[in-house]
N, C-alpha and C positions, 0 to 999 in steps of 0.2 A: 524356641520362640522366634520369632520375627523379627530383623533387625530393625530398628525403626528410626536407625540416621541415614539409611538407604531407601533410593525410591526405591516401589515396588516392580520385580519381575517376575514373569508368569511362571507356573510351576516348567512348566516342558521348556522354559528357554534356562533358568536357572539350574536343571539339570540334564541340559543337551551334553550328550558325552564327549569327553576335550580327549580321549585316546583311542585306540582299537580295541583295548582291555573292557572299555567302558561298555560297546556298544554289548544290546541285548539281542538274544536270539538272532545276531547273523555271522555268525562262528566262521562260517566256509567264506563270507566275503575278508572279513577282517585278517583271517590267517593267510588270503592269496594275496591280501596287497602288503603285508608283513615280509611275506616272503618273497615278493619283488622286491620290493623296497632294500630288503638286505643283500639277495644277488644280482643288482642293480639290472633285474632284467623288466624294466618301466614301458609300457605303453605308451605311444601317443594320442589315444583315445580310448574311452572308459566310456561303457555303456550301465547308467544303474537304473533299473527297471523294477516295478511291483506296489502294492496300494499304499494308502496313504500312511503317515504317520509311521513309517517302517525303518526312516533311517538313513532315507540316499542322500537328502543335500548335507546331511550332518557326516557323514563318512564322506565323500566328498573335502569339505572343508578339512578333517581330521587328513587326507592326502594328502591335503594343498601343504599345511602344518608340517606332514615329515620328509615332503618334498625339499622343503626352502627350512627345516631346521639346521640351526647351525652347533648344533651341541655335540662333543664329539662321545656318547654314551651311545650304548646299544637300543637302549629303551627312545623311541623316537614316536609324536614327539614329546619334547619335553616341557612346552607350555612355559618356559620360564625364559629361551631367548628372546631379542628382540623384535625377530620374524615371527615367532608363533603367537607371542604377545600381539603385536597388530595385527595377523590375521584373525584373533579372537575377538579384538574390536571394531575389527572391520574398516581398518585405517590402514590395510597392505594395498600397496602399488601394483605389486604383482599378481593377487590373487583376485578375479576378476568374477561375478555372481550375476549372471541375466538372465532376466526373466523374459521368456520365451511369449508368454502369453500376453506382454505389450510391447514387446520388440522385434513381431513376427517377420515383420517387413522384407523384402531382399535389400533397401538400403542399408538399412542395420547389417545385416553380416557383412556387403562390402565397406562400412567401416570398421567391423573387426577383423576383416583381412585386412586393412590398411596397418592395422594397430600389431597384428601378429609378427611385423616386420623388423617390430622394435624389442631389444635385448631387456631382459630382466632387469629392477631398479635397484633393487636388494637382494632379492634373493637368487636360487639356482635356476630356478623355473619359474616361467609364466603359466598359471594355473585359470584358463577358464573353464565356470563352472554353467550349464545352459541349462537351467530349471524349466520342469515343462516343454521339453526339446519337440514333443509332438503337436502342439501348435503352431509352430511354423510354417508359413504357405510353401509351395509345393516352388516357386522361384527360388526362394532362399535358403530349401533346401541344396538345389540345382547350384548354387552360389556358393554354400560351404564344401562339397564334392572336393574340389582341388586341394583344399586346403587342410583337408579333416582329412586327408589321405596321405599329403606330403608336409606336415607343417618342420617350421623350424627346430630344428635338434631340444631349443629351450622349451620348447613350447608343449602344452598338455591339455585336451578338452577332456573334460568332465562333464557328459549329457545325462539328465534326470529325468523318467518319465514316470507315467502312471499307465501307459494306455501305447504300449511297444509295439499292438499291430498299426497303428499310424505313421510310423515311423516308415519313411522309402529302405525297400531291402539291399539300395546302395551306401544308404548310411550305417545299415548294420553290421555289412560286408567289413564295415572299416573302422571298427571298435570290438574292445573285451567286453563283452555283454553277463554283470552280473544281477543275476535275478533275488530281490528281495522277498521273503517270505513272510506271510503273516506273524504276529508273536503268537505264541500259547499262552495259555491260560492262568496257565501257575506263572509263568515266568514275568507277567504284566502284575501279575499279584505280587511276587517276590521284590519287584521295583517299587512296587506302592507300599508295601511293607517297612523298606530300606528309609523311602524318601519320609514317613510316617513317624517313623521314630526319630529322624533326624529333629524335625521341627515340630515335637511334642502332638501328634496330631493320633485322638485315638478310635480305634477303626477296627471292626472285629473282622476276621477271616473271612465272612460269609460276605461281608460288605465291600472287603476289595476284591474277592471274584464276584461278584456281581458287577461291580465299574468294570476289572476287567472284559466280562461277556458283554458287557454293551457297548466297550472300544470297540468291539470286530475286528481284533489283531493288532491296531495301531499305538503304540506309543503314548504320541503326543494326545491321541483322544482321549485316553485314559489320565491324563495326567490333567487334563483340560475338564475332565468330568470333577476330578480331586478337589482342582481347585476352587472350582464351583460350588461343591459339595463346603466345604469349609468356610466360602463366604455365607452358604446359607446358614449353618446349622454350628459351626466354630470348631472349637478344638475336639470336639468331641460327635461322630458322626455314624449313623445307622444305615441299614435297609431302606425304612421310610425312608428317608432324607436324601437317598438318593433317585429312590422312586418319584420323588415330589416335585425336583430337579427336573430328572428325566421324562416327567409324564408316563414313567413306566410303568407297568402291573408287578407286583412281588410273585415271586414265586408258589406263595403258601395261598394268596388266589386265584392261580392260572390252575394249582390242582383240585383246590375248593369246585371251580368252574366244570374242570374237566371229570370230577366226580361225582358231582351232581349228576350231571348228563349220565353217567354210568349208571345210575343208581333210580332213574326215572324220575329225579326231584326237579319238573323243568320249572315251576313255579319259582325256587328259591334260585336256581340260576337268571332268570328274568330279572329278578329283583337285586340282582348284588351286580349285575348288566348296568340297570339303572342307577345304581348307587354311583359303580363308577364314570359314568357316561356324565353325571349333574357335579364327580368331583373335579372334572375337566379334561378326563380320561378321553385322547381320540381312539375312535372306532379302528379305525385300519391299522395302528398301531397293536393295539390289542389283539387283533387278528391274526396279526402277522408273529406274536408272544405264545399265541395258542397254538400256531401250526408248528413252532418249536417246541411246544412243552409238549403236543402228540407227539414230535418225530420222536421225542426224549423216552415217552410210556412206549413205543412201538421198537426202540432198540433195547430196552429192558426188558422189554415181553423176548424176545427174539435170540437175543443175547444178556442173560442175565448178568455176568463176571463184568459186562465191558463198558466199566465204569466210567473212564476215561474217553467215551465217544459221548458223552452225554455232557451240557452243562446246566448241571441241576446240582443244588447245595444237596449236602450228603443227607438231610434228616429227610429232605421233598423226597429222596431216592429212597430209602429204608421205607414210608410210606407209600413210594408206587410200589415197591415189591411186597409190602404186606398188602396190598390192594390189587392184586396180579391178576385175579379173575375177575375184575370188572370189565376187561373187554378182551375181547380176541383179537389175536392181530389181523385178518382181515377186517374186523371193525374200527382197528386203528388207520388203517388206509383209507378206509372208506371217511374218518375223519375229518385225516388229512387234506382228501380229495375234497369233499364239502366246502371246510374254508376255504382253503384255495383257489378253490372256483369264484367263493363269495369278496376273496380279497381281488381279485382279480375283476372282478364285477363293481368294485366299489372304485374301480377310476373314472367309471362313466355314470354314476349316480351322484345327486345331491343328498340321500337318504341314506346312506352306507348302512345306518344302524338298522334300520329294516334288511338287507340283508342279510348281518349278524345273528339278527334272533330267528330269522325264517331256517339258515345252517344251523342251529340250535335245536329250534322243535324238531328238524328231520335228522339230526344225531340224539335226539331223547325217543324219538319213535322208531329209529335204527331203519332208514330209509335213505338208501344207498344210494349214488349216480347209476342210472342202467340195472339196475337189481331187480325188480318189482316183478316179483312171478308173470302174473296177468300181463304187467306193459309189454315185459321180455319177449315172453312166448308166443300173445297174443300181437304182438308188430310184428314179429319174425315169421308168426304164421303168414299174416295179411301178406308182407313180403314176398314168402315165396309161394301164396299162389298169386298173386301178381308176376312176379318173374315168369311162371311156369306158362301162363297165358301169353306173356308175351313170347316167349320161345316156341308156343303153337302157331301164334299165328305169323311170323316169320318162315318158319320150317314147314310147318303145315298149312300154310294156304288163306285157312279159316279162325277167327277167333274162338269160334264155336268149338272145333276139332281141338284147339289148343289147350280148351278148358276141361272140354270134359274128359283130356288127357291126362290132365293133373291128378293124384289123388295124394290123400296123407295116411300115413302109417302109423303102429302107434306109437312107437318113437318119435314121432313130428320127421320126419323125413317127407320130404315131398317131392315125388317123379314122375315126369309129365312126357311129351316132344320136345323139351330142352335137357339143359342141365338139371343134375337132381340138385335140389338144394338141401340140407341136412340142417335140422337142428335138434337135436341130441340133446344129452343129459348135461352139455357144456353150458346151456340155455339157461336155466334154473339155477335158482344161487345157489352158491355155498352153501353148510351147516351153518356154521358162524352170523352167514345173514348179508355179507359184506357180495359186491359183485363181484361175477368172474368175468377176468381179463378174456379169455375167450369170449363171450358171448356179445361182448360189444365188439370184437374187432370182425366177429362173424355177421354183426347187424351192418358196419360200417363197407364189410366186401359186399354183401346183397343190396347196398343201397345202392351201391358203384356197379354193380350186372347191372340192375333196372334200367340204371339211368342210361348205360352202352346199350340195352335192348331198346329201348325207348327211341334210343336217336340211329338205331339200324332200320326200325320199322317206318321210323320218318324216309330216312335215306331211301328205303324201297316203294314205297309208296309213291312216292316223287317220280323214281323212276319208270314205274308203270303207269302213271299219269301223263308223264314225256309222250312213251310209246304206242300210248294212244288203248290199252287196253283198262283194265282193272284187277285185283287183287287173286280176285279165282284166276283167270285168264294168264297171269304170270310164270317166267318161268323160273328158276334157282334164282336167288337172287347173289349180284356176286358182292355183297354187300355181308352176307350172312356168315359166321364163323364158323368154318370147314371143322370146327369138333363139336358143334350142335349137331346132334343127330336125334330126329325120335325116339321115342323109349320102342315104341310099338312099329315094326314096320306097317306106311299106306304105300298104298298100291299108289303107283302113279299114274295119270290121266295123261293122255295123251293129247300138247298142244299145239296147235301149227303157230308156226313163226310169225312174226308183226306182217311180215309183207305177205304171204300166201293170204293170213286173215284180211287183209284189206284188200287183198286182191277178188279174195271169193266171197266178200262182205253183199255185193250185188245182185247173185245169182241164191242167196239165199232169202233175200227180202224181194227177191223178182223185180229191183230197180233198176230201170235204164243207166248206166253209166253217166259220169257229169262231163259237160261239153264248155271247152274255154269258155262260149260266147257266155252263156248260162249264169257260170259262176263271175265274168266278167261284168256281167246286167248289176250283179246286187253288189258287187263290191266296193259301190260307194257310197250306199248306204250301210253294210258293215263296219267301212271304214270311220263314219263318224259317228256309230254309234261304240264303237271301242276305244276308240278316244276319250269318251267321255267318262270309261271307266279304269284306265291305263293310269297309272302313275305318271304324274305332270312331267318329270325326269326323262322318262322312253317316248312321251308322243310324239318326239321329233322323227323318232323310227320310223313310224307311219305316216305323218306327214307327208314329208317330202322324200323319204329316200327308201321306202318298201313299192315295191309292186308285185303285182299279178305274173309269176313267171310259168307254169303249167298246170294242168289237171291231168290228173290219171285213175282213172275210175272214180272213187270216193275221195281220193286223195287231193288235196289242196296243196300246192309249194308257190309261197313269198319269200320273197327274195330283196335285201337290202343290201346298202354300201356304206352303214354306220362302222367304224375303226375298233368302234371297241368292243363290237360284238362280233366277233369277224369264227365263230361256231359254228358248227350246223347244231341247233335245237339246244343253243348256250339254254345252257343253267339259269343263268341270269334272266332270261327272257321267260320263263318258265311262266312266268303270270301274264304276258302279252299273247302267248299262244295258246293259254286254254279262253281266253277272252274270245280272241278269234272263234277260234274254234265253237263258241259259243255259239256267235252273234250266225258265222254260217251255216249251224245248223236250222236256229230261227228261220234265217233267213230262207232256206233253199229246203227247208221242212223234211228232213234225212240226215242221220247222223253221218259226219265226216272226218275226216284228219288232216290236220293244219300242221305243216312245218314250217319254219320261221328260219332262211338261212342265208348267211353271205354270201353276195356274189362271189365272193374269191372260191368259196367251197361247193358249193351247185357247182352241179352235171347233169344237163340236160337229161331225159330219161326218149330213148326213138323211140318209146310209145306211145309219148305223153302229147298230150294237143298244146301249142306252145301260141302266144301271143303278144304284143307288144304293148306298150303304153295301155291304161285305164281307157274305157272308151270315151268318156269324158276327151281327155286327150287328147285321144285321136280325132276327133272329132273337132276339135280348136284348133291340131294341127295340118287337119284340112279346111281350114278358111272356111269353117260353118258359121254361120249366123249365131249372134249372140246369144239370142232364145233358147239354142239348142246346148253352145258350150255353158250354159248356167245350169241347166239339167244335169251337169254332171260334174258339178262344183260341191266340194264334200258339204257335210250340215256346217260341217264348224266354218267355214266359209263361206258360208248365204247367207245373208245380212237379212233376204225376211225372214228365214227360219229362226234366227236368232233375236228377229223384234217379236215375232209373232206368239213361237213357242218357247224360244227360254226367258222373255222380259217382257212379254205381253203388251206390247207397245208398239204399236203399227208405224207411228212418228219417232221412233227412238232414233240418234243420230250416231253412227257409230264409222268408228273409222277402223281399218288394218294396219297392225304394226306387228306382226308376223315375224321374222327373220328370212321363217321357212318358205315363205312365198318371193316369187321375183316381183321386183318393184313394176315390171313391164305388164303383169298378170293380177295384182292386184284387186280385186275387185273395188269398186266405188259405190259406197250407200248413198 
């Protein structure tokens, strides 16, 4: 019973272990500081690492304890001198406890390097202990370095963490690093057992492994659930009454649940959903109870003996194995998969519960992720004649060539002018029902061809758009993956090179050749009408720093002195030059080829008819008359072209503020 001339202390601090004997499940930490401790071979720094509720700052303290006992027995320590006495109440001088995660600071550690200077008050050793050691900023790590490498002979840190990849790998360098382990199952139970009978507290076997399995390894949560459990429900405590507590689901509903489903009774699963959903049962909890109780039926399907990988009370287990053929284990997976998707789905939903019952009806109707005959086959088919098309028209020229290359077999194998793409009997589900891992990792590689065919057929397209031809007209492209090969060899056609075809473009449409003066007359009506279609970013290209540098047959070459485009036929300009190229053909009513290139990169061609400034230009640069230099002042520059025809306002009052123009040239409305 209770003492009741003492305040009350919680379970887990009234039974925090006071020796190494005491502690639970960490056998290997407690016999290595035993056994320094006796061949006085001590560390100056202790590293205790692993999850919560496991045991570090309490082994820890039990150090500090047989460090500075003064007892002269074997058995250390002994909790009865004066030094273990006030380390137990936390009234030692010497043993020192900080919390890392409000005393992160680099001041803080330079004053406990100040303090590390000073000799022991009582005891052998100064024991600090640094709880939560991986919160500390990355200065006052840099600050304990010296000191956590060399400290004084008296002196001993003891760092506690949860979360050791935080920690700088110089501070690890320079501590015994012991790793804490979760507790097991039985052996949280075996504690709750011990502490149960001490203080009349009665509790069935199945009810302390259940608090046990919803510790999750820890100790003090288990002991934290106990005590819970007995404020609610008294000396005397069940299943419910920890479920009630915990907002848990019991065991004997998660199989009710999961049997229904097996059994096609989705109506009576809907309804015991709702039952517990209105008793204040949360959804994602729940979910996350079910995706355990499947792993639980899916290692009993799998492994029937291996009783001890499951936690399931022994009657739920005798009942899965007498209910063994209600699923297969690939329909345990596909379970599995189901909610996990839906728990996973319900961090971005306000409706979780709708998620729950949609993973429900489609485990009562055994409708798997990626399973679905029709979806599988029929995408995978779509797929790869999709691929196969695009691998014709890449390699083969023609889209047309590429499709009606493709054919399917009747294995679903499909072989075209690309890659064959194969989908086999891997496709189609299972017996069982559940998906094959195959068939989605084979949908997820032919998503990933497409989408690399898709951005090659862009990449070449581009390119023979650059060059001034078209897609039949192309040669290899070098773009294309040198193990694409047609299924069927085609003949190849025979194509003359970019410049022969521009060269002999002439002599087959029986055009005169183009002449500087010619393409010189319209270039500034070209010029403002590309402008007006050019990206606001590039019009300064043409503006002020492109001109007219030569003609050579059909061929057109401008030439600028912008920095960043310093190419010949940059990439970047890809949309200014088929603009061009546009506006010249309009313009001079014959198709042409427009290159777009740096002065730094032009070379002159001795065939070409070469010319200087716009005629405009020339024409102001010989002192002509105003009338004439305005004839050759771009649109975007004529003040009545712009009242007339873009603002329709004969009186519109308009000023220039340019950059691009010299303030000396300016025009005046």
């Amino acid at each position: 019973m209770w003492e009741e001339d003492m305040a009350y202390l919680a379970l887990y601090r009234e039974w925090r272990p006071q020796t190494f004997h005491e502690l639970v499940g960490q056998e290997h930490v407690s016999r290595t500081l035993l056994n320094a401790i006796t061949y006085k071979r001590i560390a100056h720094a202790y590293l205790f690492c692993g999850p919560r509720g496991t045991g570090k700052t309490t082994t820890a303290k039990i150090l500090a304890k047989a460090l500075n006992c003064t007892t002269d027995g074997k058995i250390k320590p002994c909790n009865q001198c004066a030094n273990c006495q006030a380390i137990n109440s936390g009234a030692s001088h010497d043993v020192l406890e900080i919390d890392a995660a409000s005393n992160r600071g680099v001041d803080e550690i330079r004053e406990l390097r100040e303090q590390v200077k000073y000799a022991p008050q009582e005891g052998t050793y100064k024991v600090y202990i640094i709880d939560e050691v991986h919160m500390l900023t990355t200065e006052a790590f840099n600050a304990l370095l010296k000191t956590l490498e060399e400290p004084p002979a008296n002196v001993i840190f003891v760092l506690a963490t949860t979360e050791v990849h935080k920690i700088p790998a110089t501070i690890l360098s320079r501590c015994q690093r012991f790793d804490f382990r979760r507790l097991a199952v039985d052996e949280i139970a075996n504690r709750l057992d011990k502490i149960c009978g001490h203080h009349g507290i009665e509790a069935t076997r199945d009810t302390l492994l259940f608090i046990a399995r919803k510790a999750e390894g820890g100790m003090r949560d288990a002991l934290g659930i106990l005590d819970q459990c007995v404020s609610f429900a008294g000396q005397q405590i069940g299943t419910s009454d920890v479920t009630a507590i915990l907002g848990a689901v019991a065991d004997e509903v998660l199989f009710e649940l999961s049997q229904g489903l097996a059994e096609g009774r989705l109506s009576d699963v809907l309804l015991k959903l709702n039952e517990l959903i209105n008793r204040g049962k949360e959804v994602r909890p729940l979910t996350q109870d079910l995706i355990e109780h499947f792993r639980d039926r899916l290692i009993l399907k799998t492994v029937p003996s291996a009783e001890d990988l499951v936690d399931m009370p022994g009657d739920i287990a005798a009942l899965v194995r007498e209910k063994n053929d209600a699923y297969q284990a690939e329909e345990l997976q596909g379970c599995i998969s189901l909610l996990s998707q839906a728990e996973n789905d319900m961090k971005w939903t306000t409706h979780p519960r709708i998620l729950l019952e949609v993973a429900f009806v489609r485990i009562s109707r055994r409708e798997w992720p990626n399973s679905g005959e029709g979806a599988s086959v029929g995408s995978t088919a779509a797929a790869g004649r999709r691929a196969a098309v695009l691998n014709g028209r890449i390699n083969g020229g023609s889209p047309q060539g590429g499709a009606a290359a493709a054919s399917m077999n009747g294995a679903g194998a499909f072989s075209g002018s690309g890659t064959a793409i194969h989908s086999g009997q891997g496709i189609s589900p299972s017996p069982g029902g559940a998906a094959g891992g195959s068939s989605e990792m084979e949908l997820r590689a032919l998503r990933r061809r497409i989408e690399s065919l898709e951005a090659k057929l862009r990449d070449l397209q581009q390119a023979v758009e650059s060059s001034g031809g078209s897609i039949g007209e192309a040669k290899e492209s070098p773009f294309v993956d040198k193990q694409i090969r047609p299924a069927a060899p085609i003949r190849p056609v025979p194509v003359a090179a970019p410049e022969e075809t521009m060269t002999a473009a002439p002599s087959k449409t029986s055009e005169p050749p183009l002449s500087f003066d010619q393409v010189n007359d319209c270039w500034p009506d070209v010029l403002g009408q590309a402008v007006e279609r050019i990206s606001p970013l590039k019009r300064s290209i043409l503006r002020g720093q492109a001109r007219l540098a030569e003609v050579e047959q059909n061929r057109i070459i401008l030439v600028h002195d912008n920095p960043l485009f310093n190419q010949t036929n940059d990439p970047r300009l890809a949309d200014v030059s088929t603009v061009l190229k546009e506006e010249f053909s309009k313009a001079l009513n014959r198709p042409v080829v427009v290159v777009l290139s740096h002065e730094s990169q032009w070379k002159p061609s001795p065939a070409a008819q070469r010319g200087g400034a716009p005629k405009g230009e020339a024409q102001r640069e010989a002192g002509t008359s105003e009338a004439q230099a305005t004839q050759a002042v771009p649109l975007w520059a004529d003040p009545t072209y712009i009242r007339e025809k873009v603002f329709h306002d004969p009186n519109l009052p308009i000023e220039f503020v340019d950059d691009d123009l010299d303030q000396g040239k300016r025009p005046e409305a």
